[in-house]
N, C-alpha and C positions, 0 to 999 in steps of 0.2 A: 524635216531633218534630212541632209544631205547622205547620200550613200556612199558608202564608199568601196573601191574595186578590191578585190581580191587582195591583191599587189600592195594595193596601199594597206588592206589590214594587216599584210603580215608583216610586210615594215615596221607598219607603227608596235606590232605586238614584242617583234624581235628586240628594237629600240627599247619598247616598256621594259620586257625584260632584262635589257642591258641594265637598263637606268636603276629597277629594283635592287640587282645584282651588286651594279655599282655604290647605291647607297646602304645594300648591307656589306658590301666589302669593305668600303670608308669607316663603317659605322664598327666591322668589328675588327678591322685593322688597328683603327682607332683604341676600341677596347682591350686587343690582345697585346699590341705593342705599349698602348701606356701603360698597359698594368705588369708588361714586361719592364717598363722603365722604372714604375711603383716598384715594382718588388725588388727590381736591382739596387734601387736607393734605399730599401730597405734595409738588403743585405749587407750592403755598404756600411749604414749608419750601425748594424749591430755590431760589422767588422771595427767600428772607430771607435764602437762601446769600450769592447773587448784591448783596443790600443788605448785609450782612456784609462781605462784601469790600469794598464800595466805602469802609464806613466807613473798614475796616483800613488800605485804600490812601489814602483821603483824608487820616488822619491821619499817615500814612509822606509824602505830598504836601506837608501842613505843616511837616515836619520840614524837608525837602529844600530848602520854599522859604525857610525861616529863613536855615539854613546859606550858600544859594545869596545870599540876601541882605545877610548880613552879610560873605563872601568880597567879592562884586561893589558891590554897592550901598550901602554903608559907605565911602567914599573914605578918611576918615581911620583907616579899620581897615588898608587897603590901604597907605597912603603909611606908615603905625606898622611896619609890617613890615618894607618896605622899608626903611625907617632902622632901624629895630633898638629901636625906641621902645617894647618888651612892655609897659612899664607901662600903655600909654595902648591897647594892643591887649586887656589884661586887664581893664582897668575895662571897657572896650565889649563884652568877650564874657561877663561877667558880667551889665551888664544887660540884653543880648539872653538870655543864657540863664532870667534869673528872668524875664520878661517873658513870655517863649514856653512856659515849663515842662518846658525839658529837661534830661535828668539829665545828661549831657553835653555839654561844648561846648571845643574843644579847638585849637589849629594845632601844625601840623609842618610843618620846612622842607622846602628840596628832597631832602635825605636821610633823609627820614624820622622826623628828631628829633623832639623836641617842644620846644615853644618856649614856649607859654603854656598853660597848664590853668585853663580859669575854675573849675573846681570845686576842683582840687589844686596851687596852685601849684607844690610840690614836686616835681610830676610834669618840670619842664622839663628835657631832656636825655634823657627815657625816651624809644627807639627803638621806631617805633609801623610801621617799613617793611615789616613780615611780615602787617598787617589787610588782611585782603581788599579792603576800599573802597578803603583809603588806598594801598596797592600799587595797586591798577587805574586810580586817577585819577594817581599819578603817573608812570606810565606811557604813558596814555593822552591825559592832559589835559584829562577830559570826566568832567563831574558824574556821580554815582552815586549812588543809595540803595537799598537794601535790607534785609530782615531779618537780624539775624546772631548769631551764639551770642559769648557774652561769657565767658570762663574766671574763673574764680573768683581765680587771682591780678592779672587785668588789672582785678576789679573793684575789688577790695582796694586799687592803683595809686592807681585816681580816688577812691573813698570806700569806706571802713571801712562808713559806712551803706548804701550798694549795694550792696554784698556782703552785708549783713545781709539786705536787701531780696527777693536773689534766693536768698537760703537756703530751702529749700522741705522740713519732710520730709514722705519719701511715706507716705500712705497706705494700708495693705491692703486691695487690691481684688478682688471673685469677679470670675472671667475675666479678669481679666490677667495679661500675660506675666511670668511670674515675671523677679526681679530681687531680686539678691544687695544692694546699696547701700540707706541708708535715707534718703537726703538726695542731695538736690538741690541743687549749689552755685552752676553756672553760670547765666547769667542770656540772656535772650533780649532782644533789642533793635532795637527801629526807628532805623536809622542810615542818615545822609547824608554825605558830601565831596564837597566843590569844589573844584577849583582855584583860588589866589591869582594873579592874572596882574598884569604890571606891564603900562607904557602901551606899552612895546614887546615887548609879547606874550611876556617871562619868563616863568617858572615861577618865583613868591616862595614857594609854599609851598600848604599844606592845609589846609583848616578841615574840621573834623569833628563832627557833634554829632548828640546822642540821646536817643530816651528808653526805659527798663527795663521791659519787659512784666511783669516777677515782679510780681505783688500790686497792678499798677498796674490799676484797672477801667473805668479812662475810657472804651477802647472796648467794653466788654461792654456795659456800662450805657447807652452811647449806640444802641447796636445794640436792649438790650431796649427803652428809651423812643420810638425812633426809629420800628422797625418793630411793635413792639407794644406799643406806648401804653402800656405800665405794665400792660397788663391782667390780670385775674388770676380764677381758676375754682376756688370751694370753697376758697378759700387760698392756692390756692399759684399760683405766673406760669404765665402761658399760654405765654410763651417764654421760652426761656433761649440764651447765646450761651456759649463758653469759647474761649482760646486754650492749648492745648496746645504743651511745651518737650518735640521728641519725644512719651513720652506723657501725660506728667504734666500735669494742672492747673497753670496760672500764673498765669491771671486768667479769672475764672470768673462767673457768676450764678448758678448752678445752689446748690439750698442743700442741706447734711444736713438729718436729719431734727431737730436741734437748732437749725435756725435760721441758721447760721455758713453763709461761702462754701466750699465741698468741692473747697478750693484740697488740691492733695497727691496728692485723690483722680486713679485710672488709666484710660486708654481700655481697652477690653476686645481681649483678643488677635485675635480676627475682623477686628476695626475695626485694628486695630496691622498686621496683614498686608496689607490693602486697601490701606490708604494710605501707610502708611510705609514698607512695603516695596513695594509694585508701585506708590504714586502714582496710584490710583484715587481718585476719590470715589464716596464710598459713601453710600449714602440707603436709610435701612428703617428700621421700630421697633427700638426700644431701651432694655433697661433701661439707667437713668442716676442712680448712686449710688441714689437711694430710689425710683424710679417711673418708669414707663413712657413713653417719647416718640416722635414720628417725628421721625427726623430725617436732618443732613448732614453729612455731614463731608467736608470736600480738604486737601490738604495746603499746606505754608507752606515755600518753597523759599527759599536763600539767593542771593545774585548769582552763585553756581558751579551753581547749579540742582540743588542738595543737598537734599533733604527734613530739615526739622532741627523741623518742627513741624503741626499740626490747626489748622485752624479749622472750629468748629462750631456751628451749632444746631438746635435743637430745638423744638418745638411741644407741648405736655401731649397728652397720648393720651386721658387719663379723659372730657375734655370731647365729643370723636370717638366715644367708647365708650360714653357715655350719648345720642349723637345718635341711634346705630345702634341703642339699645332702644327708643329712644319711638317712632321708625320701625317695629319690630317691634309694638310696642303698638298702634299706631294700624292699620295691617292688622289684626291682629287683632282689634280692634273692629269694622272695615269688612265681614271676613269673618262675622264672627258675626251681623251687622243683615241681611246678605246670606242666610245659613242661613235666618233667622226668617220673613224674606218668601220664600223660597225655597219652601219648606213651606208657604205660605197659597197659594199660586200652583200648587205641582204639585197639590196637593189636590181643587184645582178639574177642573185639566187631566187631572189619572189617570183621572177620572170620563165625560169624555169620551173617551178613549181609550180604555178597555176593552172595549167592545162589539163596536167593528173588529176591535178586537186578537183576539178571539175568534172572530170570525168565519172572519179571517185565517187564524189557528189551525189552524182545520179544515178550510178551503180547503188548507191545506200536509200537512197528514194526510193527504187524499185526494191532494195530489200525490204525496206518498211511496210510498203504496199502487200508485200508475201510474196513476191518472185523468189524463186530459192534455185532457177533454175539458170541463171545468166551466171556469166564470164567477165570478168575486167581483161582488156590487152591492152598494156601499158609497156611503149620500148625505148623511153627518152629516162634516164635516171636512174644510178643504180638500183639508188636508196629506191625511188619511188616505182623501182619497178618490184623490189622485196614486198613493199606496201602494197601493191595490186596482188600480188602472189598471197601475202598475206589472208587479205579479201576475201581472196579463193576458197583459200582453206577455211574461213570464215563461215563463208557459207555452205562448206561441204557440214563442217561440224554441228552448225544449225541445223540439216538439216538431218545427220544424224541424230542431232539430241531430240528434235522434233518428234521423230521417229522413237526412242526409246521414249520421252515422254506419253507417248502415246498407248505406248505397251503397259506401259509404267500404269497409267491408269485407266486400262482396261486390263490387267491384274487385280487391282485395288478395288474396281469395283467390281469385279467377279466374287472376288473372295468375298468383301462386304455383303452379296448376293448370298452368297455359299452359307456365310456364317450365319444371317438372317433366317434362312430357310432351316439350318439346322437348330438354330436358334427355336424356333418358332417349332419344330417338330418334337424337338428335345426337350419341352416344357411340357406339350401335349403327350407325350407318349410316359413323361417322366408323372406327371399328373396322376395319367390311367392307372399305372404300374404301384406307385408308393403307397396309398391304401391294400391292397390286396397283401404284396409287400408286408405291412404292417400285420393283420390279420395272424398271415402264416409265421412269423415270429412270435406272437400274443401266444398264439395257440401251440407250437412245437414249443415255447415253454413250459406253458400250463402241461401239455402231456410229459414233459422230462422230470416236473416236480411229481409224478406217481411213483408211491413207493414201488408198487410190484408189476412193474413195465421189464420186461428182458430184457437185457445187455444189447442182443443182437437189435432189437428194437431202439434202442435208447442211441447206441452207436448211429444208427439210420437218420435219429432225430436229431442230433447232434449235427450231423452232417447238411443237416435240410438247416438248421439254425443259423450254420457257418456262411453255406453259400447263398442264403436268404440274406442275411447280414451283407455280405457281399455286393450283393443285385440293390440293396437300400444305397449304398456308399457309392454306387455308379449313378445310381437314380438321384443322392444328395449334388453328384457332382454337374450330372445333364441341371438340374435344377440351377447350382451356381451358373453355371454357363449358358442358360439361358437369361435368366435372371440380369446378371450382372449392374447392379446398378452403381449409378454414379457415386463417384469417391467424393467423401465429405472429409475436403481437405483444409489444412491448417500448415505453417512454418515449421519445419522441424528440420532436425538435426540429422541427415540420411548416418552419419556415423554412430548418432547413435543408436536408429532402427537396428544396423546391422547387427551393432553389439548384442542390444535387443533379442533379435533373431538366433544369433549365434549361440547365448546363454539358454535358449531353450533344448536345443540340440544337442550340445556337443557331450554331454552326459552320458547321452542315451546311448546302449551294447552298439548300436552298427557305428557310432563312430569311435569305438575303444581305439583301436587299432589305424586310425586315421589322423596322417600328421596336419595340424590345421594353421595358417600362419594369415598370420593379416598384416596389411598394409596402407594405413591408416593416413586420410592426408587432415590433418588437425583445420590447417586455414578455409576450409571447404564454407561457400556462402550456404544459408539456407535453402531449403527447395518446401515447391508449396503439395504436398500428399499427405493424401488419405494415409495415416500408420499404419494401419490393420491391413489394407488391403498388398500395400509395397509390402512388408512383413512376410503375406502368404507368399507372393511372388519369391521373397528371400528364401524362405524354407523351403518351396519348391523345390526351386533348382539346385539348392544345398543339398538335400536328402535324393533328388535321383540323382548329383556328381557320387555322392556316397554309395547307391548303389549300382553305379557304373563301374567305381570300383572297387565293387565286391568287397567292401568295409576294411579296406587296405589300401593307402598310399597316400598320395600329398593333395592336398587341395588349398590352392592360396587364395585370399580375398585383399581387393584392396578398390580402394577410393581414390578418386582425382577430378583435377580439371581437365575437362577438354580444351581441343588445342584452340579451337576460336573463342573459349571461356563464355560458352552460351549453354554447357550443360555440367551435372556433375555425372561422371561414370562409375559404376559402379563394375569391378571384373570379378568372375567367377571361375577360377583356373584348375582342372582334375588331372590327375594322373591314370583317368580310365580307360578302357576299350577304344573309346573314340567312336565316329558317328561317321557313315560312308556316304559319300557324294549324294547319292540317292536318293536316301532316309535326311540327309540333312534338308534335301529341301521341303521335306513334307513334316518337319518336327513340330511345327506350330498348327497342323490340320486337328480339327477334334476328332479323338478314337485314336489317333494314330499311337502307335506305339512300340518299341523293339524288345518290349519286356515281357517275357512268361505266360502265359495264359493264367489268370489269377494275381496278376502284381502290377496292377495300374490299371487307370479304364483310359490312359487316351487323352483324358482332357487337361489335365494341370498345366502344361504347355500353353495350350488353347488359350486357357483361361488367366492365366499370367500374363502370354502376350497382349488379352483385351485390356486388363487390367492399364499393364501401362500403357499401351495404344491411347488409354481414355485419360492420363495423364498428361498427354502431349508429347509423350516419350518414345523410344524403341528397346527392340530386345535383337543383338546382334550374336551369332554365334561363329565359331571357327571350330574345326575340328580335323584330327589329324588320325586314319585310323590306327589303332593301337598304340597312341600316345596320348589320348587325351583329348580332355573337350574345353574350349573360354566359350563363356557366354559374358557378352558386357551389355550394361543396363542405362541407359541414357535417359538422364531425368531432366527437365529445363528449370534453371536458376530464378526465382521468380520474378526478377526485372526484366527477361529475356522471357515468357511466357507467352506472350501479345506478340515478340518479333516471329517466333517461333508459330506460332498459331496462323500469320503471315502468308510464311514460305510453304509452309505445309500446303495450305491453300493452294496457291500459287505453283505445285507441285502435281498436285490432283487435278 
């Protein structure tokens, strides 16, 4: 396999990296600007929602105000009712109805009847009291409009050609909800009623009037030239608008691939669930009869707040979809002009680099080897003369850390030495002692139970009991601390040892007067310890913080993670005396102690520190004097136990 020079690796690596660079930068140009352009077309399409409806409701607004007008504001339409004069109310709702362009225009008395049909004369006497409008205004006596579905026989009523109008068949559509029917009879309608009122606030009757969305495109078409200027990309409209009867096309823009409006055609069952059944609107791409759109769809509620239709549109996608190539295109040209200069520039710069680099090199060879005692002089470069200075320091710090390691573990193993020998003394002497011990307690009992022993006597033996008792509890303790045996540990909950702990204590007279607050981190992972032994460790140093201070002041406790998330800590915060430079470095020696002659033997420290030492843990303290003492307790998480057991190593 060919080698290759210095020069040429850095080239080709500076290159690689370009190239990476460049194919994440194409890659997420690509992602952040199309999805810039996604969500612009999104915005868009819910801005032309929102213009959609206005048309829909401006034109249901015209409707309303016709009706509302020729009820109110027709005097002679009003006084024709009143008298019974239909001929002269029929000519006036005939030219208000050709004039305004609706397919309906109708009155019914106060019963409901009907009285005039500008479109079907014949219709007068057909009972119209069961239409939703027309029941809620006579009821009510307050104008109404809304959309409403038209049955097939009540269109057939007003005209044979409105019923023709609203005959729709359907079309076979992928992803729609199957449907048994193949026509569509009933007809969807923008409808208003008014009340007739006479001058003494009567009820004369109803006027009603409408127009048939089947096949009708006035608002599609004012929606596509309105909001999208007629525009159009490669042929086909940039926007398209449809109103949907349920799900079927009823007036549409949207075209087959033939040219023809894809009136018949169905919403896709996705869209059919969204809105028709839960009454969401819904916005995403979508195939739509021939080609791909973003779009919207909500739904179209009747005055019962019934969902009985869609209104939608759409935006062409192809147009979106060629933005987001030439985007890609043009990065990639950007990238490649980049590559080209990239390589005339490293070319130059590999050539000044190598010689360091080399130098470097062999300065790091010899560090490997264990020279700790050589120089890098490097005077071509700024950068790479930082990088030799660097080095420098590099290797001063090795061989300072060298040096503290060293210390570091000829401490560790001293003490190890220390504790072993005291270990080992402290069993034997604790041995000799605890029988005799024993004895003298059996026995300055047995004499304190004599009825007729003297006071002066008894007091003596009391006192031999006391500090016999005493010399047992020093002897129990060299015993623990020689002893110490290994923690038989399990998963537990270090928050709830503490609780644990804490519930044993905090009862007790020396902590009456000690405010106790914890700080609890709930999410904490399990740790793997011995409970009994962390426990003692717990109360240890609970009960000497307590009389540190003197069974008065604050002591906080709290749990956490540490900052590389490889231990849990536990903190132990007093408001006591505090511990001096001194004494703090010798807090963990067995026997040691700053407390009374009679209130401690020395070892509880000792024997906590072993404890968690043989956990894989530490025990850290601060202390400030006459402020206070932290002691933090550092436990390893049990999937970090093996990394942890590691470094220790690796430390020693």
């Amino acid at each position: 396999m060919m080698k290759l020079s210095i020069r040429a690796k850095l080239i080709l690596s500076f290159l690689l990296i370009l190239i990476t660079i460049g194919i994440i930068t194409v890659g997420a140009g690509f992602h952040i600007i199309g999805k810039g352009i996604v969500r612009e077309a999104q915005t868009k399409v819910e801005m032309d929602l929102n213009a959609a409806r206005e048309v829909y409701l401006h034109k249901l607004k015209e409707i309303r105000d016709v009706v509302h007008f020729t009820a109110l504001k027709r005097f002679a339409v009003r006084e024709a009712i009143k008298q019974k004069k239909y001929e002269i109310v029929l000519n006036a709702l005939k030219e208000n109805r050709e004039i305004s362009g609706l397919d309906v225009l109708s009155v019914v008395d106060r019963n409901g009847r009907v009285i005039v049909s500008s479109r079907n004369p014949n219709l007068a006497g057909d009972y119209q009291g069961e239409d939703l409008l027309v029941k809620r205004v006579l009821a009510t006596r307050e104008p109404i409009f809304s959309t409403v579905i038209i049955p097939h026989d009540e269109l057939v009523k007003e005209s044979a050609a409105l019923a023709e109008q609203a005959r729709i068949k359907l079309v076979p559509t992928t992803k729609a909800v199957p449907r048994q029917q193949t026509e569509e009879t009933a007809g969807m309608m923008l409808k208003a009623a008014v009340p007739v009122m006479s001058d003494n606030n009567e009820l004369l009757g109803v006027i009603y009037g409408g127009v048939l969305l089947n096949r009708n495109f006035e608002i599609v078409d004012k929606v596509k030239d309105t909001v999208y200027k007629g525009m159009t990309y490669k042929g086909r409209d940039i926007g398209t608008a449809t109103i949907f009867f349920q799900d079927t096309r009823i007036s549409t823009n949207v075209k087959n691939k033939d040219g023809t409006r894809a009136i018949g055609t169905r919403v896709s069952a996705e869209v059919y669930d969204q809105v028709l059944k839960k009454g969401k609107t819904w916005k995403d791409r979508a195939f739509v009869v021939n080609d791909w759109y973003i779009t919207a769809y909500e739904p179209i509620r009747d005055a019962g707040n019934k969902i009985i239709g869609i209104l939608y549109v759409g935006i062409l996608e192809a147009k979106f979809t060629d933005m987001k190539k030439e985007t890609v295109w043009v990065f990639l040209g950007i990238t490649a002009a980049g590559l080209i200069v990239a390589f005339m520039i490293s070319y130059l710069v590999a050539g000044s680099i190598t010689k360091p680099v080399i130098e470097l090199g062999t300065a790091a060879q010899k560090l490997a080897d264990g020279d700790l005692d050589q120089k890098v002089k490097i005077k071509s470069g700024k950068e790479i003369v930082k990088l030799g200075n660097a080095f420098n320091c590099m290797i001063e710090a090795i061989k300072e850390r060298d040096e503290q390691l060293k210390e570091r573990t000829k401490e560790i193993v001293g003490r190890s030495e220390r504790l072993a020998m005291i270990g080992q003394l402290a069993a034997g002497v604790a041995h000799e002692i605890n029988n005799p011990l024993g004895s003298i307690i059996i026995f300055s009992h047995i004499l304190l139970e004599e009825p007729e022993i003297k006071d002066l006597h008894r007091k003596n033996l009391e006192k031999i009991v006391k500090e016999s008792t005493r010399c047992k509890d020093i002897v129990k303790g060299l015993l623990d601390f020689a002893r110490q045996t290994e923690p038989e540990t399990r998963l537990a909950d270090i928050n709830a040892v503490l609780k644990s702990t804490l519930s044993l204590v905090e009862k007790q007279t020396l902590f009456q007067n000690i405010q106790i607050t914890t700080r609890i981190n709930a999410d904490l992972p399990l740790v793997e310890i011995d409970t009994t032994q962390v426990q003692q460790v717990f109360m240890n140093i609970i009960i000497n913080a307590a009389e540190a201070m003197n069974r008065k002041g604050e002591l906080t406790m709290s749990t956490r993670l540490s900052a590389d998330n490889r231990f849990v800590e536990i903190e132990f915060i007093d408001s006591g005396c505090g511990i001096n430079q001194e004494n703090l470095k010798r807090i963990f020696e067995p026997f040691f102690t700053t407390k009374e002659v009679g209130h401690g033997t020395g070892l509880g420290l000792a024997i906590s520190y072993g404890l968690i030492e043989k956990h894989k843990g530490s025990i850290d303290v601060q202390s400030v004097l006459g402020k206070g003492t932290t002691f933090i307790i550092k436990l390893p998480i049990k999937e970090k136990i093996e990394d942890n057991i590691n470094n220790l190593s690796k430390e020693v």
